[in-house]
ZAMARGU-4260 file (C-alpha; in steps of 0.2 Angstrom, whole numbers, plus 5000, padded with zeros to 4 digits):
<rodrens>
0) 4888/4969/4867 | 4895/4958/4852 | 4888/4943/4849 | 4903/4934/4849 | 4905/4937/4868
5) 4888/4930/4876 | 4888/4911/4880 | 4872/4903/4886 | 4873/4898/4901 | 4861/4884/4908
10) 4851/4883/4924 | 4857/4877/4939 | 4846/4863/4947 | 4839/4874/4959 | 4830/4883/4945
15) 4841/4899/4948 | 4854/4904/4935 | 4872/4903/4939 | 4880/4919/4944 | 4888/4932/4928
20) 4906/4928/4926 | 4918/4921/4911 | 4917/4907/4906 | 4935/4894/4903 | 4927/4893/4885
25) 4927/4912/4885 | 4942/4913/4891 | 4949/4900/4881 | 4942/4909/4867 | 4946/4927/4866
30) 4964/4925/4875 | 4975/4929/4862 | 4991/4931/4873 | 4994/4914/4884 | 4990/4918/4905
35) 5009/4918/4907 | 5014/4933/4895 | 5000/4942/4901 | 5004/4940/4919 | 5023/4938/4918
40) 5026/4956/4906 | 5021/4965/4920 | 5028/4956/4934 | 5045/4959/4926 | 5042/4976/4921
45) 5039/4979/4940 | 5053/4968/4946 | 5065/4980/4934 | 5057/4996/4940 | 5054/4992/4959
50) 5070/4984/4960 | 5081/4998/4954 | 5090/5009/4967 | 5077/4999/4979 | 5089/5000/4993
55) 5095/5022/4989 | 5081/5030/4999 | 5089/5031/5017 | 5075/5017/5029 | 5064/5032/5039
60) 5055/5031/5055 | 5042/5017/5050 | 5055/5004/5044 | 5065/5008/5060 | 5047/5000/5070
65) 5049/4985/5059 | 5069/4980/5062 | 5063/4983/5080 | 5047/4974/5081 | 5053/4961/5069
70) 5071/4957/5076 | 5067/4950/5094 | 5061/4931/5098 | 5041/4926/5090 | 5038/4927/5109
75) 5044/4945/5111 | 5034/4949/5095 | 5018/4940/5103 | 5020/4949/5120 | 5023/4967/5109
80) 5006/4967/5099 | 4997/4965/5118 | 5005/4981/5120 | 5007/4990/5105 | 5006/4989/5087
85) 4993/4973/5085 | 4990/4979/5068 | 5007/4976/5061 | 5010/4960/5071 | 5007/4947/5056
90) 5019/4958/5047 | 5032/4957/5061 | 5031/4938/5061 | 5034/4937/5042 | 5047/4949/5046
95) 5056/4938/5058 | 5059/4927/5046 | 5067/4938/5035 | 5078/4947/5045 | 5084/4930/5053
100) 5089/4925/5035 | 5095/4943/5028 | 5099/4955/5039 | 5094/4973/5041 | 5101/4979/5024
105) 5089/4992/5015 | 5087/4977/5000 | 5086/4965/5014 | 5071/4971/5021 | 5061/4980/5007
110) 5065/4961/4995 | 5048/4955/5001 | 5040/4972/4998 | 5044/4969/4980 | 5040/4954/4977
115) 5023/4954/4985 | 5022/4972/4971 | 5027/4958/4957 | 5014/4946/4960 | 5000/4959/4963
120) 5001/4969/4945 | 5005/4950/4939 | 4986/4947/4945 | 4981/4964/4941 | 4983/4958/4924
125) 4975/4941/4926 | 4961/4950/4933 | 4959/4964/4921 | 4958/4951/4906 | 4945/4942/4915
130) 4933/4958/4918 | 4937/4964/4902 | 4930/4946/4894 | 4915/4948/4906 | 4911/4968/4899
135) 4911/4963/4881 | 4929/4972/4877 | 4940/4967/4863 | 4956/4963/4865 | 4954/4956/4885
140) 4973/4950/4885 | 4981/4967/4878 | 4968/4977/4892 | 4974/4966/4906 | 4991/4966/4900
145) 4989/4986/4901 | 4981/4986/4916 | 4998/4977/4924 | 5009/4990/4914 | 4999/5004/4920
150) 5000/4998/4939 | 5019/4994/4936 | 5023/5015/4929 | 5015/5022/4944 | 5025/5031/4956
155) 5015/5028/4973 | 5018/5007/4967 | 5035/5010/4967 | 5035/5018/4983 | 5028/5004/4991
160) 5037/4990/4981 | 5053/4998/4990 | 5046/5002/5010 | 5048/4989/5020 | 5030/4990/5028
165) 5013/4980/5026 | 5008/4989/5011 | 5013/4979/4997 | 5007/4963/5005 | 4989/4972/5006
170) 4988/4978/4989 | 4993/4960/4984 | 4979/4951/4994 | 4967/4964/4989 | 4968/4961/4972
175) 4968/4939/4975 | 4953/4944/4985 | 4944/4953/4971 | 4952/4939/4958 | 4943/4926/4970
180) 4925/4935/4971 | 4924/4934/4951 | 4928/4917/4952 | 4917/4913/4965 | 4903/4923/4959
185) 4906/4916/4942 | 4905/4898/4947 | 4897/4897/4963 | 4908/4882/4971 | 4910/4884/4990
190) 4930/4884/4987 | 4930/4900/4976 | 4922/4908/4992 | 4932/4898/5002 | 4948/4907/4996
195) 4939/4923/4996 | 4934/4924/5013 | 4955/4919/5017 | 4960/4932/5005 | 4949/4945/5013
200) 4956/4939/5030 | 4973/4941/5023 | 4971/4958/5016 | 4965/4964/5036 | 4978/4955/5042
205) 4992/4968/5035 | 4978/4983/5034 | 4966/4982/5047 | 4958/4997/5036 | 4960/4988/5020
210) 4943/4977/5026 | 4933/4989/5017 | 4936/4983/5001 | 4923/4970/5006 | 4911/4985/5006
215) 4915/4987/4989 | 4913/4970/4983 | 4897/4968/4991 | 4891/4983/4982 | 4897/4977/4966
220) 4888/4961/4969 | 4873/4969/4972 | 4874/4980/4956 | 4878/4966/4947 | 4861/4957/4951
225) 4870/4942/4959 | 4856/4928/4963 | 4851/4928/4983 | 4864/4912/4984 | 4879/4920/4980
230) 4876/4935/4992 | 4872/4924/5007 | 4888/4914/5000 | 4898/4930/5001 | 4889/4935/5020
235) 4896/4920/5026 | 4914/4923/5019 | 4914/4939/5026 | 4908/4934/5040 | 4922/4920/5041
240) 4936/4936/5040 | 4927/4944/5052 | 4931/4931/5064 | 4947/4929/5061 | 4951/4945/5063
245) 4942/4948/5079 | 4956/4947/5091 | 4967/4959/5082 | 4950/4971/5082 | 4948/4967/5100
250) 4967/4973/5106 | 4968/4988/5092 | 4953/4996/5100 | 4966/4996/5117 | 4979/5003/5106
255) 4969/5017/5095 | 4981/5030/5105 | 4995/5025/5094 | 4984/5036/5080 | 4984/5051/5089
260) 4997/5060/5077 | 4984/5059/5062 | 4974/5078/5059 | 4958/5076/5052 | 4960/5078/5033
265) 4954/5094/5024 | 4954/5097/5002 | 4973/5094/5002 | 4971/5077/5008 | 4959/5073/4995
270) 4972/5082/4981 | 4986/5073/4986 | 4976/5057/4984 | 4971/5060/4968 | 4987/5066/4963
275) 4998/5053/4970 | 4984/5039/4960 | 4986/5049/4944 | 5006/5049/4944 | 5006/5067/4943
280) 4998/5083/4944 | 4998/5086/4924 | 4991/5067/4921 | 4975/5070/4933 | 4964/5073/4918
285) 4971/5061/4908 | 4970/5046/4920 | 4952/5054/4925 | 4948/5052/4906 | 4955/5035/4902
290) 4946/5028/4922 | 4927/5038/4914 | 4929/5028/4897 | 4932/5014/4907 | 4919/5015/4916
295) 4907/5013/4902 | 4917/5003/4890 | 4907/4987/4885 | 4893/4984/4898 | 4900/4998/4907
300) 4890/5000/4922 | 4873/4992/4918 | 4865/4985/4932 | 4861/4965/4929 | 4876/4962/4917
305) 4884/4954/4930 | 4905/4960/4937 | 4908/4967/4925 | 4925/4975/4925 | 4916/4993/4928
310) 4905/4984/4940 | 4919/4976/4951 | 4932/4991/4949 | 4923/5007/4952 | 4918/5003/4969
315) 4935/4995/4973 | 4944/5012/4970 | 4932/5026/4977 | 4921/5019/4992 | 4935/5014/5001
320) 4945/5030/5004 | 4928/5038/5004 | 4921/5028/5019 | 4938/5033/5030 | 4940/5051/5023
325) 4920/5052/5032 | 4926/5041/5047 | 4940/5055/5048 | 4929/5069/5049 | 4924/5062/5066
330) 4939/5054/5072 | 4955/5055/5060 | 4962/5037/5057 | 4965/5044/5037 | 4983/5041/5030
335) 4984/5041/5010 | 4996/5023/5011 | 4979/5015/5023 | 4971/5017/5005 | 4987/5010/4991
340) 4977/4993/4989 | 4963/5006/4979 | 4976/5006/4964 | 4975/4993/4955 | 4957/4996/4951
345) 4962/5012/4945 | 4975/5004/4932 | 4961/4992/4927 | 4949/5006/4922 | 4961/5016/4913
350) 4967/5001/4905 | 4949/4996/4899 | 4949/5017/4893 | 4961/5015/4882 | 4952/4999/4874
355) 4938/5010/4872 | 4949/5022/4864 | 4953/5015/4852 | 4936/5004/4848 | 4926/5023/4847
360) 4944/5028/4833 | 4938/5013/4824 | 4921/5018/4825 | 4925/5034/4818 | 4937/5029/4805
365) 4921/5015/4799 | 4912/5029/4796 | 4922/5038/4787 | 4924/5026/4774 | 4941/5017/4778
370) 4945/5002/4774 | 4948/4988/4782 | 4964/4978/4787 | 4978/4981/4797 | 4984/5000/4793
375) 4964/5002/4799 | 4968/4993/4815 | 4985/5003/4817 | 4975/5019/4814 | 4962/5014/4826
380) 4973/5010/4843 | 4984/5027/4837 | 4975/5038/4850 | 4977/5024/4863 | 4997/5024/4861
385) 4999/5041/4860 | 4991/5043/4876 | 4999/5028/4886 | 5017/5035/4878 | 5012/5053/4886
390) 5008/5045/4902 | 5024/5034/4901 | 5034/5051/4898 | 5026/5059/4910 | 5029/5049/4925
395) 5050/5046/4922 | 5052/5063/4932 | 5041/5057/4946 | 5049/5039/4945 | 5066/5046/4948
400) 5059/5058/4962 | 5049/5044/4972 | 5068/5037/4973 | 5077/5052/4982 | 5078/5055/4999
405) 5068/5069/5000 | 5055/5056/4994 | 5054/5048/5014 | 5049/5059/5030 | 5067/5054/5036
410) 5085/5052/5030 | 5091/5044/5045 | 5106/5036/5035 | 5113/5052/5035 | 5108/5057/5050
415) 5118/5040/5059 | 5133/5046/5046 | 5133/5063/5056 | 5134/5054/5072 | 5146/5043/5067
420) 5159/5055/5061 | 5162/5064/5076 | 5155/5055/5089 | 5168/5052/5105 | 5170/5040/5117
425) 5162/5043/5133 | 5147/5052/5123 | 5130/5050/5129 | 5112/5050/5119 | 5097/5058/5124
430) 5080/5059/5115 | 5069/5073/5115 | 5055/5068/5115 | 5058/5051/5119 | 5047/5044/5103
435) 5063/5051/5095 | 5073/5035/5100 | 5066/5026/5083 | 5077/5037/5075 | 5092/5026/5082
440) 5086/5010/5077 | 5084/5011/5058 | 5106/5010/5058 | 5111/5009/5075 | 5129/5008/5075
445) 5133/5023/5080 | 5119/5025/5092 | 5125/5009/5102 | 5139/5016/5105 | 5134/5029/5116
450) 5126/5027/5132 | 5107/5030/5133 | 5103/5040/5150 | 5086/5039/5148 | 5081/5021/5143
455) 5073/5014/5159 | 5069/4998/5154 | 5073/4988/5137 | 5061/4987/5121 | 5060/4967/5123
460) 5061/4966/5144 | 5046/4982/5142 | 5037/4971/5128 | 5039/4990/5117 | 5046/4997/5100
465) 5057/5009/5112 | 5057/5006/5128 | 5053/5016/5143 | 5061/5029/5149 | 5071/5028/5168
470) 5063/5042/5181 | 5069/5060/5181 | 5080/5058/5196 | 5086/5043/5189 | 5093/5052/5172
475) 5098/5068/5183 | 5111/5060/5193 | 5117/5050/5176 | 5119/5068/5169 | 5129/5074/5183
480) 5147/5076/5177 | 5145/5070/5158 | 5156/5081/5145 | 5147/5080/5130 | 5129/5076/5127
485) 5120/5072/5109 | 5104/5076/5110 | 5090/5069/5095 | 5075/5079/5092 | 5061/5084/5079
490) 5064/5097/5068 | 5045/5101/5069 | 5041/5097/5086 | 5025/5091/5091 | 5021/5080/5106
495) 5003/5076/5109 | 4999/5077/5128 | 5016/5087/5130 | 5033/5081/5137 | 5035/5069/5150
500) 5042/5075/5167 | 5060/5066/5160 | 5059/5076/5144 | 5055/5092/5155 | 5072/5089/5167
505) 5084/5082/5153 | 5081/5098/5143 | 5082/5111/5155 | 5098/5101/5162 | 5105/5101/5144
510) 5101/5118/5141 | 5114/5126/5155 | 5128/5117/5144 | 5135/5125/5128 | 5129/5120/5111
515) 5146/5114/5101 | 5135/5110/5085 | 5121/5108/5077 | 5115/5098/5062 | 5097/5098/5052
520) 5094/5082/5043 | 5078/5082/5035 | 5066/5078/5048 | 5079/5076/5061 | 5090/5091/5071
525) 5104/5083/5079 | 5113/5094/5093 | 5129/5092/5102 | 5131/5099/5119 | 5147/5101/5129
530) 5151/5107/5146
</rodrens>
């Protein structure tokens, strides 16, 4: 490491030295680009590329939960999560908020989404500066700066930055939870940890699954040789998340049924993952390149030089999906978006890759005998922008595809534009299975008006996302002399514990009247019966 990055730093009087971490003078001294630029760069590059065609995907099953969970009364939303969904219950309350003020337009709801992608490749960068300082890199601004960029072109970020589910939010408090270890570690004030431990509690608050990223900070502080104090500091702000998230662990342990629909994953899961980080298929050994420099660039992965920007990332991207794709190999709780908030460590090693890029050209072009100045400076960071311009080129395809409707499970715009344009009056709905009734909620004009034979009893007055469906002889004698049935179902049926006795009736009931038409709509087959 050059000498210009190590600053002596003076015992503490306990006799133990204070925690590895950058100094403000380091800071002050090697940032060449002011905090603003290197954070606000990025933010507006995300704002640009989240924002545009944010609301053309159609909303799909998952944003349906939210209009339904967030658009009835906080007590409806409090006596919901006793019942279901407790692990999005946080995000329903903020969500109340934001429909009451907006509405349930496509922008509307996936607004917050963005913003909370904005601010997280904003700290991305702040944070990638500071673990570049710490590892000894040149150029920590123009790393962290990249490490915003890189976050900002990958398709899976944009993905999330326009869905308007938890996701975002985690990824954000993820990275202010990593920001605020480093500080804390670095200066060892009980307000640093403080913030941490809220952070952490944050980031479990919108991803239950998202608490292992404290796994991975306590093994980079333990690879990073932090002194006894700041390990029992971090203990006790874990220990402080823990307890707030209690309650919701308590009731989600009630409610792991609602998990029943994911497989246990195989080799593709893991490809997809690696995939869908990378950007691309053709960019996996690129990105896999640039995140191996990373890994040893400056002080790389030595243990005792303190988090470093190896140190702290590495662990942050893999041992959280490995921990729940090995839970998942006994009871399957994996989904690829459980894991999003991995990312940003991903951006920060490539970005520190391509810092070493560039310092191994100059290397190389010293020993050739070139001189110095800035054509040898241009020459040197060549290799680096050549490969940020090819990853750059390479994702505009996948940017444009993530914005497409085949890009969700579900168009159900389309499918509420099929209904509309030929619906009748008179018309009734049925569901089949009923856990098809989401697909009515996402734009639920046209579903409202037709009559619903099954619904039992209402979403809020059932403390549900769907409600409950009425008795079988109830919903017979409703079908008894109705002309034209529309009937909502899967186009890959699959029911775990089979149809209810409703379901069973309703079908064969439907079945003795003549099918009129028939419309496929992604996931979605819409059917029209008439006598």
């Amino acid at each position: 490491m050059h000498n210009e990055f190590v600053v002596d730093t003076p015992a503490r009087q306990d006799g133990t030295q204070p925690a590895a971490g950058p100094s403000p003078e380091r800071l002050a001294a090697h940032g060449s680009l002011p905090s603003w630029l290197v954070a606000g760069v990025p933010a507006l590059a995300e704002l640009l590329v989240g924002g545009y065609q944010i609301s053309g995907p159609s909303l799909w099953r998952d944003e349906a939960a939210t209009i339904v969970g967030s658009q009835r009364s906080v007590g409806a939303i409090i006596a919901l999560v006793r019942n279901q969904d407790v692990v999005h219950g946080p995000y329903y309350l903020l969500m109340h908020g934001v429909i009451a003020v907006g509405g349930i337009s496509a922008t509307a709801l996936r607004l917050p989404s963005l913003i909370a992608m904005c601010l997280a490749v904003a700290l991305t960068a702040i944070l990638g500066r500071r673990l570049a300082i710490a590892a000894g890199l040149p150029a920590p601004s123009a790393t962290g700066l990249v490490a915003g960029l890189l976050l900002v072109t990958v398709p899976l970020t944009t993905r999330y930055a326009q869905e308007a589910r938890p996701y975002a939010l985690t990824t954000l408090f993820a990275v202010l939870a990593t920001y605020l270890l480093v500080r804390a570690a670095g200066s060892g004030r009980w307000t640093w940890w403080t913030g941490y431990g809220l952070a952490l509690a944050l980031t479990g608050m919108f991803n239950l699954f998202a608490v292992l990223l404290a796994v991975a900070h306590g093994v980079s502080l333990v690879a990073a040789r932090q002194p006894r104090s700041a390990l029992v500091r971090w203990l006790a702000a874990c220990a402080g998340a823990a307890v707030v998230l209690a309650p919701m662990v308590a009731v989600s342990v009630g409610q792991s049924a609602q998990l029943n629909w994911v497989t246990t994953p195989g080799p593709s899961a893991v490809a997809v993952l690696v995939r869908d980080f990378a950007g691309w298929t053709l960019l996996i050994p690129v990105v896999g390149l640039l995140a191996g420099l990373g890994c040893v660039a400056g002080a790389g992965l030595r243990r005792g030089a303190g988090l470093t920007l190896a140190v702290v990332a590495l662990p942050w991207l893999v041992l959280p999906p490995v921990v729940l794709l090995a839970a998942s190999l006994a009871h399957p709780v994996y989904v690829e978006r459980y894991v999003v908030f991995c990312l940003p460590a991903l951006s920060v090693l490539s970005a520190a890759g391509l810092t070493q890029l560039a310092q191994l050209a100059g290397t190389a072009l010293r020993r050739r005998g070139r001189p110095a100045g800035r054509a040898a400076r241009l020459l040197a960071v060549a290799p680096s922008m050549v490969v940020a311009v090819i990853m750059v080129a390479g994702l505009i395809g996948p940017q444009h595809a993530i914005r497409l409707a085949s890009a969700r499970p579900d168009n159900l715009r389309a499918v509420a534009a099929v209904l509309a344009a030929r619906e009748q009056p008179g018309d009734v709905i049925v569901y089949l299975p009923w856990d098809t009734r989401m697909i009515g909620m996402a734009y639920p004009a046209p579903f409202l008006r037709l009559r619903d034979i099954e619904l039992g009893v209402s979403p809020i007055a059932s403390a549900t996302l769907r409600g409950l469906e009425a008795p079988a002889s109830v919903v017979a004698a409703r079908l008894r002399g109705v002309a034209r049935i529309w009937t909502v179902q899967w186009a890959q049926d699959s029911v775990p514990g089979g149809r209810s006795p409703t379901d069973v009736m309703a079908a064969a009931a439907i079945g003795r009247m003549r099918l009129a038409g028939r419309w496929r709509v992604s996931s979605v087959v819409l059917s029209l019966y008439v006598r």
